[in-house]
Structures are given as C-alpha cells and as structure tokens.
C-alpha positions in Angstrom: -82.5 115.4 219.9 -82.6 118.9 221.2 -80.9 121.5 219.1 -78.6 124.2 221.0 -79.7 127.4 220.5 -76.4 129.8 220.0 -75.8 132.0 222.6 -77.3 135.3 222.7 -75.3 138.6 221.8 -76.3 142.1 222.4 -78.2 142.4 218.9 -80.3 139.3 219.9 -81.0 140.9 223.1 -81.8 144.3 221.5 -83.5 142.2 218.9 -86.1 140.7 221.5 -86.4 143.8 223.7 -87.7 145.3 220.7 -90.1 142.4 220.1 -91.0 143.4 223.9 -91.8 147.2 223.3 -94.1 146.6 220.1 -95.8 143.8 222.3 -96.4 146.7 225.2 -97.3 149.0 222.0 -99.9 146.6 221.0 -102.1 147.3 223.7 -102.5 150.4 225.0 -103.2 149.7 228.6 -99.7 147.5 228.4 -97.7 150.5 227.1 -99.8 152.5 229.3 -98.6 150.8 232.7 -94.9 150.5 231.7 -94.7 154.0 231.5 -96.4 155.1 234.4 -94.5 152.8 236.6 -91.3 153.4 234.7 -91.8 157.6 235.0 -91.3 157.6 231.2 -93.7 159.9 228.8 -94.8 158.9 225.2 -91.8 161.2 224.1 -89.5 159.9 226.1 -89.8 156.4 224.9 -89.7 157.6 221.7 -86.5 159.3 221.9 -85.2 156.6 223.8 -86.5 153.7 222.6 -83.3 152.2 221.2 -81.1 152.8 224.2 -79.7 150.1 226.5 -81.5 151.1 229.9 -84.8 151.3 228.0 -84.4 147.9 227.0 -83.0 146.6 229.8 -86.2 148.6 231.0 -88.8 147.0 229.0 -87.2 143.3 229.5 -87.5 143.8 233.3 -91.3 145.0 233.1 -92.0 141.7 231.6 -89.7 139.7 233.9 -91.8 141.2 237.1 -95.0 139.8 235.2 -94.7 136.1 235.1 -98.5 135.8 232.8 -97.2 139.0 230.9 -94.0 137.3 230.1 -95.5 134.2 229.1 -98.5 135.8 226.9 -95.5 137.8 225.4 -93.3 134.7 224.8 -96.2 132.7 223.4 -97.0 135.2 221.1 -93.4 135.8 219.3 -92.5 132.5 219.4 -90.3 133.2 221.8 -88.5 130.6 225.1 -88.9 132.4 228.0 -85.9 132.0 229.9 -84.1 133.5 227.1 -85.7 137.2 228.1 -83.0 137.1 231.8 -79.8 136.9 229.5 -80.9 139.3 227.2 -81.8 141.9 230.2 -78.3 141.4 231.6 -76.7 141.8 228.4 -78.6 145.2 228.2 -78.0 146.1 231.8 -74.2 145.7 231.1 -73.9 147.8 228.2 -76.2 150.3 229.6 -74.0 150.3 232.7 -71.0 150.8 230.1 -70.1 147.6 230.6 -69.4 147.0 226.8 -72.1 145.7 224.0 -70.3 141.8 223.8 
C-alpha cells in the first residue's frame, strides 16, 4: 500500500527550491544558463537567493526542462510532480499572497 505523502507547505517548497539552486550550482553551465535567461548576475542570486520569486524562479527553470527536471529529481530523491505545487506555493507568497 501506497503511503500519502503530507501535503506540502511553504518551507517544503522553499526546502526543494533550494535543493534546485545547489543542483543548478553544481554545474556551472546549469547555473550559468538560469541566469542568463533569467537576467540575474552571480550577485544578484546571491542576495536574493532566499526570496520567493527567486524560488518560484529556479522551480520554473526546471519545470520548462522536462530531462533537467528529471536528472534533478532522480538525483535528490525527489517525485517530480511535487516540484508544480511547490512553484505555486512560492509564486503566491511572492505575489504577497501569504506563505500558507
């Protein structure tokens, strides 16, 4: 029998869009492309890295990259429909929709 996973909050979804930026990190043609196609410099990830719309950001990149997402699921253990919940969690909040 299956086990339900419990449903994900805003510090799992923070929690597994961090996961996603040290996965871009690890490679530095990964990190390289998000920020070119997300505008973003090396500084301004770093200041921002912790924010909602960078996460959000970071979740997306891997959702528009079906083999990315799944090489990044794969390799933290990770489902991989779980990563569209946690973006829209982190699209709320950065939105000011609230971090429920």
């Amino acid at each position: 029998m299956a086990r339900r996973k419990p449903p994900l909050d805003h510090d799992g979804a923070e929690s597994l869009a961090l996961m996603g930026l040290a996965f871009l990190a690890e490679e530095p043609d990964r990190l390289g492309r998000f920020l070119a196609l997300t505008g973003m410099g090396p500084d301004d990830l770093r200041q921002q890295a912790s924010e909602p719309g960078t996460l959000a950001a970071v979740l997306a990149y891997l959702l528009e990259d079906e083999s990315l997402l799944y090489v990044f699921a794969s390799m933290k253990d990770l489902d991989p429909v779980d990563v569209q919940p946690a973006h829209d969690l982190l699209m709320k909040a950065a939105s000011g929709g609230g971090s429920a």
